[in-house]
DONU-290090 format. One record per residue: residue number from 0; residue in three letters; y, z, x of N, C-alpha, C, O in turn. Coordinates in nm, 2 decimals. Atoms other than C-alpha are relative to their C-alpha. Layout:
<rs>
[NUM,ALA,[Y,Z,X],[Y,Z,X],[Y,Z,X],[Y,Z,X]],
...
</rs>
This chain:
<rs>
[0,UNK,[0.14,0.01,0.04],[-0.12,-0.06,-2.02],[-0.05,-0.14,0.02],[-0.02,-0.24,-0.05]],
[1,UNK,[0.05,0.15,0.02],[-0.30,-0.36,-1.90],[-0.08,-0.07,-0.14],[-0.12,0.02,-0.21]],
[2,UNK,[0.03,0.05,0.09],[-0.43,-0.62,-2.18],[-0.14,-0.04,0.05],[-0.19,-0.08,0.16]],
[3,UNK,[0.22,0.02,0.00],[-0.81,-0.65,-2.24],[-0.02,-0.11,-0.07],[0.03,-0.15,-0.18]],
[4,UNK,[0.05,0.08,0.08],[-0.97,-0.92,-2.30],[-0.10,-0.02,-0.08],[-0.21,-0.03,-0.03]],
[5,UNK,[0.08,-0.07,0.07],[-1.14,-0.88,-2.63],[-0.12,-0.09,0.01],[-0.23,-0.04,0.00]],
[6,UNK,[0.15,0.09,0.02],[-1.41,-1.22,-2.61],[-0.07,0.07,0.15],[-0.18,0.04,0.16]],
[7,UNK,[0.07,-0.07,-0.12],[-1.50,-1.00,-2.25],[-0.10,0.10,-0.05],[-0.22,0.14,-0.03]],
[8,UNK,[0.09,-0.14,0.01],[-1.52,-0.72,-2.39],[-0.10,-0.02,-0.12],[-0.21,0.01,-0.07]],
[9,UNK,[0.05,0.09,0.09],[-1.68,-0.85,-2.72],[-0.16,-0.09,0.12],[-0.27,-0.06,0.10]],
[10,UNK,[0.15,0.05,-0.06],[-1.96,-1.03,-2.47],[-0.07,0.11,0.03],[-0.17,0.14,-0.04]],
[11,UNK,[0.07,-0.09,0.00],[-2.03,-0.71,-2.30],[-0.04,0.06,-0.07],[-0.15,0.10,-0.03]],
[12,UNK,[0.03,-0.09,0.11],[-2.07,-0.53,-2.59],[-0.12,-0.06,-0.08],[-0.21,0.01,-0.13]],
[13,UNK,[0.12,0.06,0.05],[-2.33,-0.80,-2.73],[-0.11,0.03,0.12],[-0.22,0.07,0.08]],
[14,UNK,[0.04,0.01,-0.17],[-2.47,-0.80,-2.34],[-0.08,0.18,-0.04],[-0.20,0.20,-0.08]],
[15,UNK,[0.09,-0.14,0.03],[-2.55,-0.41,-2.39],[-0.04,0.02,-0.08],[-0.14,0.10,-0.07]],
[16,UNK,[0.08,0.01,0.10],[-2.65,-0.43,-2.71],[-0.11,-0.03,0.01],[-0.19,0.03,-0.06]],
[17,UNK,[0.13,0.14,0.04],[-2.94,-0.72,-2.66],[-0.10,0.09,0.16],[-0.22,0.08,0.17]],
[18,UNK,[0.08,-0.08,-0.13],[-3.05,-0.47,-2.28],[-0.02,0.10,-0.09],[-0.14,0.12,-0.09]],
[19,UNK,[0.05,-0.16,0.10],[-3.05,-0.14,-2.55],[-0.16,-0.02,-0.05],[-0.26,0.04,-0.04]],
[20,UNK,[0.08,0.08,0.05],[-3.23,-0.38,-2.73],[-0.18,-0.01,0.04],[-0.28,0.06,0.04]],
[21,UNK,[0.08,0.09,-0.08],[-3.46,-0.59,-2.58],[-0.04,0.07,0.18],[-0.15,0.10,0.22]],
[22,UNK,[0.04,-0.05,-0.15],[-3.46,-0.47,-2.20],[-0.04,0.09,0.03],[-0.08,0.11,0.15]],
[23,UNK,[0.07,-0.11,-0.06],[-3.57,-0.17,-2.20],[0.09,0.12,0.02],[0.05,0.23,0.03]],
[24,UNK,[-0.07,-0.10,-0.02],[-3.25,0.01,-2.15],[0.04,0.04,-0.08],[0.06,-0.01,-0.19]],
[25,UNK,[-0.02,-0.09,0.05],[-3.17,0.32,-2.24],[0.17,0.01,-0.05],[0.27,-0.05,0.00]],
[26,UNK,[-0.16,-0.03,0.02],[-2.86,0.44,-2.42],[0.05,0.10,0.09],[0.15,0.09,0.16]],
[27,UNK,[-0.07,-0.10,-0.13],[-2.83,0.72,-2.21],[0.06,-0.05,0.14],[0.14,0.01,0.21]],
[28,UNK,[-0.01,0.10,-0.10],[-2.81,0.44,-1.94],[0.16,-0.07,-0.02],[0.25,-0.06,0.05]],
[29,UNK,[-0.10,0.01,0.05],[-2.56,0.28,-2.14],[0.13,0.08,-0.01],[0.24,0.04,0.05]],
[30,UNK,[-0.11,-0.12,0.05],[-2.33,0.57,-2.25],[0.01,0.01,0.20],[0.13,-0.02,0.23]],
[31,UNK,[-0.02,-0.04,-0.19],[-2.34,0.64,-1.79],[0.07,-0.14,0.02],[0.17,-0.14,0.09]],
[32,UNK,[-0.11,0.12,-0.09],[-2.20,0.26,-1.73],[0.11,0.05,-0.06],[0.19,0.12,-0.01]],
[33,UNK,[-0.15,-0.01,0.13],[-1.94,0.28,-2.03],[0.08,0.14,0.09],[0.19,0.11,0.13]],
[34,UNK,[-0.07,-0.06,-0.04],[-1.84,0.62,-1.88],[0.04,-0.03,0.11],[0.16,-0.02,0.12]],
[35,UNK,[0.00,0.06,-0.14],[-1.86,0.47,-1.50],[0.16,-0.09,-0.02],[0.26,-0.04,0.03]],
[36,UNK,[-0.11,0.09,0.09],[-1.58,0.20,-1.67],[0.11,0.06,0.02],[0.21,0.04,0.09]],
[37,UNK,[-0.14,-0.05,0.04],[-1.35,0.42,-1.79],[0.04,0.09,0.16],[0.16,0.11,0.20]],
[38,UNK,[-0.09,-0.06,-0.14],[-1.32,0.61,-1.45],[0.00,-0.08,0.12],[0.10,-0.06,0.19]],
[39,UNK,[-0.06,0.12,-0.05],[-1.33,0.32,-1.24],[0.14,-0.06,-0.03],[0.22,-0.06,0.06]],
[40,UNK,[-0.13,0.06,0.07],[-1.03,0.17,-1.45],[0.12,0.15,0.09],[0.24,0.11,0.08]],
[41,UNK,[-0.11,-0.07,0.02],[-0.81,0.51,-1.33],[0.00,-0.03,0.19],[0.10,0.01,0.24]],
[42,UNK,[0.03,-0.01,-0.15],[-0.91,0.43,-0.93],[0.09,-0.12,0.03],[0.15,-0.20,-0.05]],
[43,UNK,[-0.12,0.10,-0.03],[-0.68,0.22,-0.69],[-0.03,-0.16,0.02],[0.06,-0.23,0.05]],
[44,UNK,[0.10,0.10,-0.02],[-0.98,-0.08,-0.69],[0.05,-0.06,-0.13],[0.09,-0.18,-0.12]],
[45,UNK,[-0.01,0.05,0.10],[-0.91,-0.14,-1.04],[0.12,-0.13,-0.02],[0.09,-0.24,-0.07]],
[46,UNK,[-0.13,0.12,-0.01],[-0.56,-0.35,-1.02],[-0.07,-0.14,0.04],[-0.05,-0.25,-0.02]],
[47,UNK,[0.07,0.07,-0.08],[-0.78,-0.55,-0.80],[-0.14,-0.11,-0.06],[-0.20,-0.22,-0.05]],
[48,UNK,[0.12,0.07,0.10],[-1.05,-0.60,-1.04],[0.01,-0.10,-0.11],[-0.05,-0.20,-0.15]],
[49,UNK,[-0.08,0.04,0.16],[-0.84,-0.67,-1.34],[0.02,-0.13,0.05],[-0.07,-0.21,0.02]],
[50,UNK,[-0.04,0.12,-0.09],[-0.66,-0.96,-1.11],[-0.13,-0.15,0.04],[-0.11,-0.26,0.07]],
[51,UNK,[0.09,0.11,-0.01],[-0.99,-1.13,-1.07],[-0.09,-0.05,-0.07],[-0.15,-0.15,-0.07]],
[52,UNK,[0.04,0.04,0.09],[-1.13,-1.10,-1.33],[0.08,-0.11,-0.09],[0.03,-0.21,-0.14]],
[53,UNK,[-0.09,0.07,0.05],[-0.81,-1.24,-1.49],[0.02,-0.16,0.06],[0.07,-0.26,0.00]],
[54,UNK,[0.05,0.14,-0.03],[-0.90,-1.54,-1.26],[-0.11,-0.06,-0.02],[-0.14,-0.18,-0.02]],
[55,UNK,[0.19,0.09,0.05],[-1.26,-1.59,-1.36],[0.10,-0.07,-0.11],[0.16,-0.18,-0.08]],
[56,UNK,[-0.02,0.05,0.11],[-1.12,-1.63,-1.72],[0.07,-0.04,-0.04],[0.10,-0.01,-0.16]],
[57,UNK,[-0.12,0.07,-0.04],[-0.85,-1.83,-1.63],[-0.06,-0.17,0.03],[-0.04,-0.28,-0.02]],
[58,UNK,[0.08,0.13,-0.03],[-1.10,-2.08,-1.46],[-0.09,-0.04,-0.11],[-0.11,-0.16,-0.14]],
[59,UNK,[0.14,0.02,0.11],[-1.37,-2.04,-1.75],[0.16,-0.09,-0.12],[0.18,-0.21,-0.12]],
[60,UNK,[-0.08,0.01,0.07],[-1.08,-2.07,-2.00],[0.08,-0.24,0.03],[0.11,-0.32,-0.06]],
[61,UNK,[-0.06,0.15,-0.06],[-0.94,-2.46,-1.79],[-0.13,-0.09,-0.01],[-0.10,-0.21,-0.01]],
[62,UNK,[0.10,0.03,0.01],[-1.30,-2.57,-1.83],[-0.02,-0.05,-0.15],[-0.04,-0.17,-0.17]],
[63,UNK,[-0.01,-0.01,0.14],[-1.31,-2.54,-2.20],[0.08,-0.12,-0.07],[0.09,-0.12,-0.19]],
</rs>
């Protein structure tokens, strides 16, 4: 099981909150990424994703 990063996921989660919010978007909108997410994550792109992401906040993290 890969490891999540919770201050990511913790942003996102404020990030869709403050669009539910404030922007205009819908939950129903919401609830369609979030599920988009979880089946992306099962596809062969994902390893790929994780990997670079794991380099953003790798760079963000040396900055700090």
């Amino acid at each position: 099981m890969p490891s999540v990063h919770f201050p990511l996921m913790l942003a996102l989660a404020v990030g869709a909150f403050f669009l539910c919010r404030k922007g205009g978007t819908k939950i129903s909108h919401a609830v369609i990424c979030a599920a988009f997410g979880f089946y992306f994550a099962d596809t062969a792109a994902a390893p790929s994703l994780h990997s670079a992401v794991n380099s953003v906040m790798g760079m963000l993290s040396q900055l700090g």
